[in-house]
Each structure stands twice: as structure tokens, then as C-alpha cells.
C-alpha positions as CSV (number, residue, x, y, z in Angstrom):
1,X,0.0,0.0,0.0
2,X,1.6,3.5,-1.0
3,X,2.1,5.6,2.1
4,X,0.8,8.8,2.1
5,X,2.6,12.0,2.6
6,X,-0.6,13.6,3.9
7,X,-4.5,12.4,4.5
8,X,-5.9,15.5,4.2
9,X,-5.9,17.6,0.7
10,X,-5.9,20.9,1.7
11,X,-2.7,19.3,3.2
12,X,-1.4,18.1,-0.3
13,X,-2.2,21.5,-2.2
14,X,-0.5,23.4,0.8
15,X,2.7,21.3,0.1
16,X,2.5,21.4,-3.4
17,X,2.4,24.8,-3.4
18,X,5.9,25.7,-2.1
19,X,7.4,22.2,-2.6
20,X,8.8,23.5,-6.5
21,X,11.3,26.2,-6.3
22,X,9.9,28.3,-9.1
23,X,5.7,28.0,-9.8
24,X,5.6,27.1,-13.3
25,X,9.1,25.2,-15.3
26,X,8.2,24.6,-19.1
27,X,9.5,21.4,-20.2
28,X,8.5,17.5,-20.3
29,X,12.2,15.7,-19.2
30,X,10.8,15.9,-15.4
31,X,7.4,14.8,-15.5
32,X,8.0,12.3,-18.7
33,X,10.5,10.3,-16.3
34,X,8.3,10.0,-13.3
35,X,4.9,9.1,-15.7
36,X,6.9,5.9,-16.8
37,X,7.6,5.0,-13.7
38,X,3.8,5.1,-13.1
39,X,3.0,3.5,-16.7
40,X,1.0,6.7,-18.0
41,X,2.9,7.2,-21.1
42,X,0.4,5.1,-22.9
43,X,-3.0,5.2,-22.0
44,X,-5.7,3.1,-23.6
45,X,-8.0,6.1,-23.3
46,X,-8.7,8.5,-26.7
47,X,-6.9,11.4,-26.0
48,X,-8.2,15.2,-27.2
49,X,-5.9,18.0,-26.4
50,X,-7.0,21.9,-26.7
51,X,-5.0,24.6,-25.9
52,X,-5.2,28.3,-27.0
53,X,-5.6,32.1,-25.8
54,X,-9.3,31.9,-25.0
55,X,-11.7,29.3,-25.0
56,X,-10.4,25.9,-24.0
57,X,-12.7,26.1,-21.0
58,X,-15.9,26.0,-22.8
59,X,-14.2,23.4,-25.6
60,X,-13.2,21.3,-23.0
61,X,-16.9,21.5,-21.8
62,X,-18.7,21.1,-25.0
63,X,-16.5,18.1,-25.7
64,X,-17.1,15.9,-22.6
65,X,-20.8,17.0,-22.7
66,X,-21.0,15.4,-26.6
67,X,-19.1,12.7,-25.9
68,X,-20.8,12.0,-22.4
69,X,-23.9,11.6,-24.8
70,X,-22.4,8.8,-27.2
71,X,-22.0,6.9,-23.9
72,X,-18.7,7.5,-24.0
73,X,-16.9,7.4,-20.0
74,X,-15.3,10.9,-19.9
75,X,-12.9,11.8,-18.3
76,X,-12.0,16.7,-18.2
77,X,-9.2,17.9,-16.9
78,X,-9.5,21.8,-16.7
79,X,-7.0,24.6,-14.6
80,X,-7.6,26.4,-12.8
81,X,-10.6,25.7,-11.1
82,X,-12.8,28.6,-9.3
83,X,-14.3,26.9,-5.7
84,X,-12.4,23.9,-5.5
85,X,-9.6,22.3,-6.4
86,X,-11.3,19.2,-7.4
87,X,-13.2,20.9,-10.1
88,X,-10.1,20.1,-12.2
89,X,-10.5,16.5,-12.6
90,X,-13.8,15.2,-13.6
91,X,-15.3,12.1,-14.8
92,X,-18.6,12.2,-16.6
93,X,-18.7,15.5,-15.5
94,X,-19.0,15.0,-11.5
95,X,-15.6,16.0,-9.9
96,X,-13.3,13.2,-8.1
97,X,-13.4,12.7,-4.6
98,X,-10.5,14.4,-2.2
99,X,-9.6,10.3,-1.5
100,X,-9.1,10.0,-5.0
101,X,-6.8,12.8,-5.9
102,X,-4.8,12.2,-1.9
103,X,-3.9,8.2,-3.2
104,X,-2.9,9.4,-7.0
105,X,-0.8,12.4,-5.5
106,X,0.8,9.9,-2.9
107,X,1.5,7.1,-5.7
108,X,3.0,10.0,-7.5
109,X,5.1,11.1,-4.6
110,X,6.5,7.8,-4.0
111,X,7.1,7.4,-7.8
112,X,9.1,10.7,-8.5
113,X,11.8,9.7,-6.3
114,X,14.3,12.7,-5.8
115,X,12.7,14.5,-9.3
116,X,11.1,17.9,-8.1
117,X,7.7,18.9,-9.5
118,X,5.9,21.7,-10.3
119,X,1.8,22.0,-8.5
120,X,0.5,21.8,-11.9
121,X,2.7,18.7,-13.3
122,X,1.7,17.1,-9.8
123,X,-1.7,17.7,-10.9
124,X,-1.8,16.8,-14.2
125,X,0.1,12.9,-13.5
126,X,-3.2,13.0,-10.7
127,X,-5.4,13.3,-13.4
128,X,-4.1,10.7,-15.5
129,X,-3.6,8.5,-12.6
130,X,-7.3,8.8,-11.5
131,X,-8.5,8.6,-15.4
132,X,-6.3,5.4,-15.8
133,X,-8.1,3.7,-12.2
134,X,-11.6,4.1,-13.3
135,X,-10.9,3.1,-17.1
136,X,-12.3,6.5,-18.9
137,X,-13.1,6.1,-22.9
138,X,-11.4,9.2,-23.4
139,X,-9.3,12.0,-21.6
140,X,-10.7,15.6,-22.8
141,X,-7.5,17.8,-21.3
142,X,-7.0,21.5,-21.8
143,X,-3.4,22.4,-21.4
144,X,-2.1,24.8,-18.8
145,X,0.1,27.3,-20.4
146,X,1.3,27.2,-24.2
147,X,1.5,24.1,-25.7
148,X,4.7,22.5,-26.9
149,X,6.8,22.1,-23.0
150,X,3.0,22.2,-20.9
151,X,2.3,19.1,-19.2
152,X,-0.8,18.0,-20.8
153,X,0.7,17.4,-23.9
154,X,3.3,14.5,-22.7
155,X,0.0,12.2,-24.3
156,X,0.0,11.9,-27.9
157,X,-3.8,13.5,-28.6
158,X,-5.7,11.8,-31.2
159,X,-7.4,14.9,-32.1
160,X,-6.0,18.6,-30.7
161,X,-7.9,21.8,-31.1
162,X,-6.5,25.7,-30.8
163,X,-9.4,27.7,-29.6
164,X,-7.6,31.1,-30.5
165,X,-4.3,32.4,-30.7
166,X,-3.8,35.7,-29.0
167,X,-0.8,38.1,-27.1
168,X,-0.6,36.5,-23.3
169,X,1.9,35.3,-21.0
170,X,4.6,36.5,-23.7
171,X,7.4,36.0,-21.4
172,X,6.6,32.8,-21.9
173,X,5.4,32.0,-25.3
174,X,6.9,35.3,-27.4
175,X,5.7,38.8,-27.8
176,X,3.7,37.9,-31.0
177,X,0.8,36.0,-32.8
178,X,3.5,34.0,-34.8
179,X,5.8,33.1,-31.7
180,X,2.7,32.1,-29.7
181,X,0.9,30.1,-32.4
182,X,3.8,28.3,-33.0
183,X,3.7,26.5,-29.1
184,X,0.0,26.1,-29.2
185,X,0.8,24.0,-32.3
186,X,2.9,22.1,-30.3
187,X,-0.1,19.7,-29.1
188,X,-0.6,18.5,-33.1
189,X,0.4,15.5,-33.8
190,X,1.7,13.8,-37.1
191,X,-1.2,12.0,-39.2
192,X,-3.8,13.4,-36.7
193,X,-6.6,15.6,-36.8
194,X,-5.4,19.1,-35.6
195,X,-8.2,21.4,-35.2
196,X,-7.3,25.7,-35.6
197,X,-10.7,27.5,-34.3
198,X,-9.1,31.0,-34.8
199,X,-10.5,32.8,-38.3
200,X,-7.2,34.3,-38.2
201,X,-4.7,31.8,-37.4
202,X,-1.2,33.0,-37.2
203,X,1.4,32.3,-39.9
204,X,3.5,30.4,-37.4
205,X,0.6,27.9,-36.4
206,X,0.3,26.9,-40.3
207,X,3.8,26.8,-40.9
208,X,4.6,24.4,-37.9
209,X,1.6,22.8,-38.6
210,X,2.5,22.0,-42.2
211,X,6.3,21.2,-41.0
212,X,5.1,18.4,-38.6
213,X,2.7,16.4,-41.1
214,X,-0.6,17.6,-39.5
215,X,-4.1,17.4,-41.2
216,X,-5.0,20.8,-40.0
217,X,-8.4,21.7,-40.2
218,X,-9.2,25.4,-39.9
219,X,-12.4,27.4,-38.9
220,X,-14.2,28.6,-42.0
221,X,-12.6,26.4,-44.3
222,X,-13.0,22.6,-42.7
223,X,-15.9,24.0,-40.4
224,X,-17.8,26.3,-39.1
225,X,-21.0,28.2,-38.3
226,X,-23.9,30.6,-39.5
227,X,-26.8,32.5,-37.6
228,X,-29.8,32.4,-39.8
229,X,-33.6,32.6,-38.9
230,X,-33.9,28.5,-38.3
231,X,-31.3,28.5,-35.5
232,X,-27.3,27.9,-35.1
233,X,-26.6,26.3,-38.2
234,X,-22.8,24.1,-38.1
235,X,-21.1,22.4,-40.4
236,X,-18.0,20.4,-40.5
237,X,-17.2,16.7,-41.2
238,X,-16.9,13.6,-40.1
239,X,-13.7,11.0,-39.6
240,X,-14.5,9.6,-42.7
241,X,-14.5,13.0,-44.2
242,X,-18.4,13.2,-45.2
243,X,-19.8,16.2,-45.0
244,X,-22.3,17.2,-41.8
245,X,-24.5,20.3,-41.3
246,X,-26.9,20.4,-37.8
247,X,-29.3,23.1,-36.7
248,X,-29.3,23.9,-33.1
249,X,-30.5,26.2,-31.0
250,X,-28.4,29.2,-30.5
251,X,-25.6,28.0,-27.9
252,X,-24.9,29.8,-24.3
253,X,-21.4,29.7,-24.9
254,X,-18.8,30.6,-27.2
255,X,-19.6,29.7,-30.7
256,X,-16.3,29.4,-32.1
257,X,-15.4,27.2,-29.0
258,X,-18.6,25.1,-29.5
259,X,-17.8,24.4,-33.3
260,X,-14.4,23.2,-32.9
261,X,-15.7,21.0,-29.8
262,X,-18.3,19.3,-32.5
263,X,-16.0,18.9,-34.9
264,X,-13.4,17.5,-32.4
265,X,-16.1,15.1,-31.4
266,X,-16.7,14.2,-34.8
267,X,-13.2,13.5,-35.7
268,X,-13.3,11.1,-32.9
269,X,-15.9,8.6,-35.2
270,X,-19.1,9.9,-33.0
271,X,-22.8,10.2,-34.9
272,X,-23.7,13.7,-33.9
273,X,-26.7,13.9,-35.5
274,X,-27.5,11.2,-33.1
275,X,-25.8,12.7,-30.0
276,X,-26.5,15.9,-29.7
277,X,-30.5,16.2,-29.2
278,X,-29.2,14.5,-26.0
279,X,-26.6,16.7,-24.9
280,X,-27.9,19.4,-23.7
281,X,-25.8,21.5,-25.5
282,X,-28.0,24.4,-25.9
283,X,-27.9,25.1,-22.2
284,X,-24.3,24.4,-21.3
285,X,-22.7,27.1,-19.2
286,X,-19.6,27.6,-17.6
287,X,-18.8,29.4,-13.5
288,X,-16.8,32.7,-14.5
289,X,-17.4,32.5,-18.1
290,X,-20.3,35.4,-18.8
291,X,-22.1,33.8,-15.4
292,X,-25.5,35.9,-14.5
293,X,-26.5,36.2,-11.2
294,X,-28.7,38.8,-9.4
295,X,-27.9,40.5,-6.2
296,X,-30.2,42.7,-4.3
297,X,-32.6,43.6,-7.8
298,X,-29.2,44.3,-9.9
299,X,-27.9,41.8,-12.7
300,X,-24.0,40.8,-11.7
301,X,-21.9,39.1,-14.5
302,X,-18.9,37.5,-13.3
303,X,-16.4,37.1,-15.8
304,X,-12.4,35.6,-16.0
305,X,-11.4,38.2,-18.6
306,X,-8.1,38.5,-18.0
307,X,-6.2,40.2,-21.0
308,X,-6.8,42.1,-23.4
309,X,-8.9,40.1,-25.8
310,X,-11.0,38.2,-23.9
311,X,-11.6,41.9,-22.4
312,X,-12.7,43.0,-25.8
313,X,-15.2,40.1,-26.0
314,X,-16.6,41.0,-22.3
315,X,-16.6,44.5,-23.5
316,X,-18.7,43.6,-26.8
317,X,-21.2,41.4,-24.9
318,X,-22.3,43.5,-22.3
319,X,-22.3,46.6,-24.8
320,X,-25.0,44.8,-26.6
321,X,-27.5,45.3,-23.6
322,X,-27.0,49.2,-22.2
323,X,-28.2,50.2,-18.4
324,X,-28.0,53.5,-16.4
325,X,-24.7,52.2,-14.6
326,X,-22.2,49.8,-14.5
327,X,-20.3,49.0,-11.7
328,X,-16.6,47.2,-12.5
329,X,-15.3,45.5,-9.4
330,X,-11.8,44.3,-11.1
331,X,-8.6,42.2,-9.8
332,X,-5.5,40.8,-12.2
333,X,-2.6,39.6,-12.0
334,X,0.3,42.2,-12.0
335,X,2.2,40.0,-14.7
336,X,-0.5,40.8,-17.2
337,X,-1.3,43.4,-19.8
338,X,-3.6,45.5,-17.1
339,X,-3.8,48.6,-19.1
340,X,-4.7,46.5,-22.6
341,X,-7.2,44.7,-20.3
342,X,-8.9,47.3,-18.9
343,X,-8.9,50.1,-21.8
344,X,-12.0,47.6,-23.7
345,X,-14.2,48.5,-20.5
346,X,-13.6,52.2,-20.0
347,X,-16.2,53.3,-22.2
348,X,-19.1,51.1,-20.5
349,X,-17.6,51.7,-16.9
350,X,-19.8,53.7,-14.7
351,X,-17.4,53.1,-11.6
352,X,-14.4,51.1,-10.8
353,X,-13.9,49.2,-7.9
354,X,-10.0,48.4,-7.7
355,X,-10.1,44.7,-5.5
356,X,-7.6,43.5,-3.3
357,X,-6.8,40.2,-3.7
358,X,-5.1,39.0,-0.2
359,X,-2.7,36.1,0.1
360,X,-2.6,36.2,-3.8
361,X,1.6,37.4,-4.3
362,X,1.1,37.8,-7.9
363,X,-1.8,40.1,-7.9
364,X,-1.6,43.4,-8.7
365,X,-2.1,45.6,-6.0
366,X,-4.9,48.5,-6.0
367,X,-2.4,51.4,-6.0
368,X,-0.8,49.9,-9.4
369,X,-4.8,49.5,-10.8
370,X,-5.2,53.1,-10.0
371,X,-1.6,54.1,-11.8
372,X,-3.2,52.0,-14.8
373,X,-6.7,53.7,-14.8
374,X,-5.2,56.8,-14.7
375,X,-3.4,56.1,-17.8
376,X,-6.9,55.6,-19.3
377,X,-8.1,58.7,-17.8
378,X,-10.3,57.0,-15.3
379,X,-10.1,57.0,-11.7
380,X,-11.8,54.4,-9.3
381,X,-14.5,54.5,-7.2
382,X,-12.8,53.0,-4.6
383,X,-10.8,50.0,-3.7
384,X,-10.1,46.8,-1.4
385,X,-11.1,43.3,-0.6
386,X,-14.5,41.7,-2.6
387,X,-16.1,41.5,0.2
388,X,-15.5,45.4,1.3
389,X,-16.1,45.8,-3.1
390,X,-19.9,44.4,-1.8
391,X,-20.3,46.7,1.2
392,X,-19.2,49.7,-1.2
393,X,-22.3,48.5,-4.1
394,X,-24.8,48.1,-1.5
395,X,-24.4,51.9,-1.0
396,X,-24.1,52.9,-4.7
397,X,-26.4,50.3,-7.0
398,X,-30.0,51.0,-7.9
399,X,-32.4,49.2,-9.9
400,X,-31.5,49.8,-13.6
401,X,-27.5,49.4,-12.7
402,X,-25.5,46.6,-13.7
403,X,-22.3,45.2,-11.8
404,X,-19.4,43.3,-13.2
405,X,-17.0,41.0,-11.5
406,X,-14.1,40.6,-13.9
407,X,-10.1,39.9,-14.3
408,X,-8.3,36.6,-12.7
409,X,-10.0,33.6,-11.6
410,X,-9.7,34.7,-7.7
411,X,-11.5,37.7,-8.2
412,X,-14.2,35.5,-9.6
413,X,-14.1,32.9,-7.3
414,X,-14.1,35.6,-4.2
415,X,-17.2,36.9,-5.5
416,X,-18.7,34.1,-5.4
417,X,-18.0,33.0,-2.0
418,X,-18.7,36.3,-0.9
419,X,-22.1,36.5,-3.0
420,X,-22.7,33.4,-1.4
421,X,-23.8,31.5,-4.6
422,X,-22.5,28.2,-7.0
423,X,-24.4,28.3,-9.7
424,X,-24.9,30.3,-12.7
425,X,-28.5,31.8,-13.0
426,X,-31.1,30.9,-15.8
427,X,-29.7,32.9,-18.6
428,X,-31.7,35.2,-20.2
429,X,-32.1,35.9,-24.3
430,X,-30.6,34.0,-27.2
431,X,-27.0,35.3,-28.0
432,X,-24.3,33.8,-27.6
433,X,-21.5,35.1,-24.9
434,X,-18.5,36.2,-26.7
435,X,-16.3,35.8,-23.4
436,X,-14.4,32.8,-22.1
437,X,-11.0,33.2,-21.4
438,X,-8.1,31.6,-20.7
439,X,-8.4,28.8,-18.0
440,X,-4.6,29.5,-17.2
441,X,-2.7,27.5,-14.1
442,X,-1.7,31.0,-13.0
443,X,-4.7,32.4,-12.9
């Protein structure tokens, strides 16, 4: 029997957090060692990979949900997760127990040997490790950062999407479209399906694509979508390269995201037109991704829009329905593009609430919000914890006002702790939100 390091995982996750010298180490020599060791390298489990700037969440979603439908044993793997850790591994879309992920962190422990790893490369051998014990059809796994040197792409996918190729975490991945698109194609594979759901994918996607044997198939071209009176209307193809088309209602999520997801599925050898009356995909919706609640007779969005496109999309969405006011309670990370992130929302922001996010090293702090603002030619409303952000609205909202929760995934998830609320609300109208951003280790 493996002996256990801790019982507990709040335990685990408190260890795995400073047991790594440096947060996040690029590269597969580490991990790949101590995966054979467990004999992970080769699961019998389909594997689909997505990556990209924004929108691997909802992909990731729409994917499991599909193939959750064909009967399929699914097994998500998602970072970072919003309440609770265990929202990162899923099978058939219920997350794993603490037990589960406290014996596959302590077989890993024991495995690695002297060979240091990083929180998310502990996670990500958890996941496979759990996926592996309950026998899962298929692992649906959205990498962490990049592509080419993250984690999730030591498996060889059978079919790997890019949702969208866009400037983040460029002392990482390069300070352009080309540089970046080039890891995210990282995750194709040689003779597989690689799937590109950006309409403008980067040069150096294509080229390294084309260079490594890849059947791309790009948004527009090998699928796609249309809006008409009738519904959602998709197209793509199937394994066997025959042509589909499906008419759904509109989708809740991002439609670009949901068309790669269908034609990811379909890739796979699944009917769809059989699958996906029984999907549910039409009401599929995602914590922090557009998510509508209502607090005190005002409609609160809480979004993980975190640079500067996925800000444009927020921006775009919400412009689409005006109000008197609107209140922007925002936190990010100090690493990010702040000023690029928060320039999309100046022209819809009634007030800014600058939020404090305690115990959270990497965030930045109000004072540098305010210096960014102020390049904008805004000032905030005020500033602090989400909870004191709360206390400040109950003061300043009335009826016909709208407040926003946006920026990293611990803004969002402090909302909703402090808004006391889980769940997304009913959603109301027929369009489809434009924002779902990067679901980033970092947060």
C-alpha cells in the first residue's frame, strides 16, 4: 500500500504549493521520467488536447458533454478551477473525490523519487492517474500554459484543437501572434486531426503545422457556423470525411469554441446527429465564463477576462445590452497586460472598484490599478477586498444598474464566495456570450 505524505488535501495542495522552487518550469524531461515510472505514457483512453488564448474552457466542456452523450466514459481535466480544487478532474462531468486525488498524489510522490515537481505537473500525473483507475473512454484535457513544453501534452492526442491564438503570458510563449501560435501547435500530432478555431490563425501555427505532417483543419474552411432565422446552423465533417450540417439552437457559450468541440467530437468517429439532441448543449454554461446572477434587484456578470482580448469580447457582450450604470469591481494579476485589459471596458464603466486580492503574491495591488486607470483617464470608485467591493455596491447600486465581476479567476471565485452562490443563474435571451478566457494555471 503507497504511504501517504498527507490524509488531508488541503494538506497536499499546501505542500504542493511551495514544494517547487519556481511556480511554473516549461519542459517535459521531469514529468515524462516519473509518468513511466507510473506507466502513463500510454493510455488506452482517446486522447483530445486543446490549448489556446481563449476558450479551451468552454471546448473542454462542449467536448465531454458530446461525448458523455455517445456513452462515452469521460474523463476533463481543466486549470484552474474557481471553488475547489477538485473541479479540475472530472469524470462524466462530476468531480473526483478528495480520497481520490490524496492516493494518486501519494502514488506519484512515491514514484518521482528525488525528481522535483511543479503543483501543476503534480496535478496533471493526478489526473491521468485517476483517469487510468476508473478506465475512462477518453481524456478531454485543456493544457495549462502554451502548448509544446505544458504538461498535458506529454500524451499523444488523437485529435487537438487551438481555440484562438492571442498576445498572453509572452514572457513565456513570445511577444507575437506567430511566436505564440507556433507552441499552441505544439499539441498536433503527425497523421492526426489538428483542429485551428481561430478565423485568423497566425502564420507560425500553419507553418509548424505544415512542417510536422498535421491534417489541420481550420475554422471557415474545414468548419464552421452561421446564424440564420432556423437556429445555429454548423457544419464540419466527419472521420470519414463526409460532409455534416446540424441546426441547433443558439448555444450559451462561445460559438467558435462550440464548433471546434463538434467537430473535435466528430473527428473522434461519434454520430452527432445522433448525440446531440441528447446533450444538452444548448444550455451548457460555464462558473466565470459570462455567469449571471442577481444580487439585491441588480444583474451581476462575473467574468475571467483577464487580458486584453478576452476583455474586448466581455466589452462587446455587455455593450450589446445598455443600463444606467455599471459598476466594474476588477482584480489581475500584476504580470499581465492590465492597461490593454482594462482600456475595452472604460467606455461602458460607470465606476471602478480596484479589489484587493489577499494572500494572492502575484496580484496586482490597488495602487498599481489606480496608476493604470489613470493612464486611461479614469479614476476608481474605490478599492479593497471583494467583500469590502460588496459593502461599497450596497451603497451605490439601484435598480437599472449593472455590476461586473471581472479579471483573474480569484476575483471571480471571491465573488462568489462572498455573494454566497454556485451556480450560474437561468440565462436570459438567445445570443451567444462572446467571453471565455483563458483557464490558465496561473490564474
Amino acid at each position: 500500500m503507497t504511504s501517504k505524505r498527507f490524509e488531508r488535501l488541503d494538506d497536499w495542495l499546501i505542500w504542493l504549493e511551495g514544494h517547487h522552487p519556481v511556480e511554473i518550469e516549461l519542459g517535459l524531461g521531469r514529468i515524462r521520467i516519473v509518468a513511466d515510472r507510473l506507466g502513463l505514457l500510454n493510455p488506452r483512453a482517446r486522447i483530445v488536447t486543446i490549448g489556446g488564448t481563449n476558450g479551451k474552457g468552454s471546448c473542454v466542456a462542449v467536448c465531454s458533454a458530446l461525448l458523455r452523450a455517445a456513452g462515452w466514459k469521460v474523463g476533463s481535466y481543466i486549470s484552474p478551477h474557481i471553488l475547489s480544487y477538485n473541479e479540475r478532474v472530472c469524470v462524466n462531468g462530476q468531480p473526483v473525490s478528495d480520497a481520490a486525488l490524496c492516493e494518486a498524489f501519494a502514488r506519484i510522490d512515491e514514484a518521482r523519487g528525488d525528481i522535483s515537481l511543479t503543483y501543476f505537473e503534480f496535478g496533471t500525473l493526478a489526473a491521468f492517474e485517476i483517469f487510468r483507475d476508473v478506465n475512462v473512454d477518453v481524456m478531454v484535457l485543456e493544457v495549462g500554459l502554451g502548448g509544446r513544453l505544458d504538461a498535458v501534452n506529454l500524451l499523444d492526442a488523437d485529435v487537438a484543437v487551438v481555440t484562438s491564438v492571442d498576445l498572453d503570458h509572452q514572457s513565456w510563449l513570445g511577444n507575437d501572434r506567430d511566436s505564440i501560435g507556433r507552441e499552441k501547435a505544439g499539441i498536433y500530432r503527425t497523421g492526426r486531426p489538428g483542429l485551428c478555431a481561430d478565423p485568423e490563425p497566425p502564420l507560425g501555427l500553419l507553418d509548424t503545422a505544415a512542417q510536422m505532417g498535421v491534417t489541420l483543419q481550420c475554422a471557415g474552411d474545414a468548419f464552421g457556423f452561421e446564424v440564420r432565422a432556423e437556429g445555429w446552423c454548423w457544419w464540419g465533417s466527419s472521420a470519414e470525411n463526409q460532409p455534416l450540417h446540424l441546426t441547433l439552437p443558439v448555444p450559451l457559450l462561445p460559438w467558435s469554441s462550440v464548433a471546434a468541440a463538434l467537430q473535435a467530437v466528430a473527428q473522434l468517429g461519434v454520430d452527432l446527429p445522433a448525440i446531440v439532441p441528447e446533450s444538452g448543449l444548448e444550455k451548457l454554461t460555464l462558473r466565470g465564463r459570462f455567469q449571471q446572477l442577481s444580487w439585491r434587484g441588480c444583474p451581476v456578470i462575473l467574468d475571467v477576462a483577464h487580458n486584453p482580448a478576452a476583455a474586448r469580447h466581455l466589452a462587446e457582450r455587455l455593450a450589446r445590452h445598455p443600463v444606467a450604470r455599471t459598476f466594474v469591481v476588477v482584480g489581475i494579476m500584476a504580470d499581465k497586460d492590465r492597461v490593454g485589459t482594462l482600456a475595452p471596458m472604460k467606455s461602458l464603466a460607470t465606476e471602478w472598484w480596484l479589489a484587493a486580492l489577499p494572500g494572492v503574491p502575484r496580484a496586482a495591488s490597488p495602487e498599481q490599478l489606480k496608476k493604470d486607470l489613470a493612464e486611461l483617464g479614469a479614476q476608481p470608485g474605490g478599492y479593497g477586498t471583494v467583500p469590502e467591493a460588496l459593502r461599497w455596491l450596497e451603497l451605490s447600486v439601484q435598480p437599472g444598474d449593472r455590476i461586473v465581476f471581472m479579471g483573474s479567476f480569484f476575483t471571480v471565485s471571491a465573488a462568489l464566495v462572498a455573494l454566497n452562490k454556485g451556480e450560474p443563474c437561468e440565462h436570459a435571451g438567445n445570443e451567444a456570450p462572446l467571453s471565455d478566457t483563458d483557464s490558465l494555471e496561473d490564474k
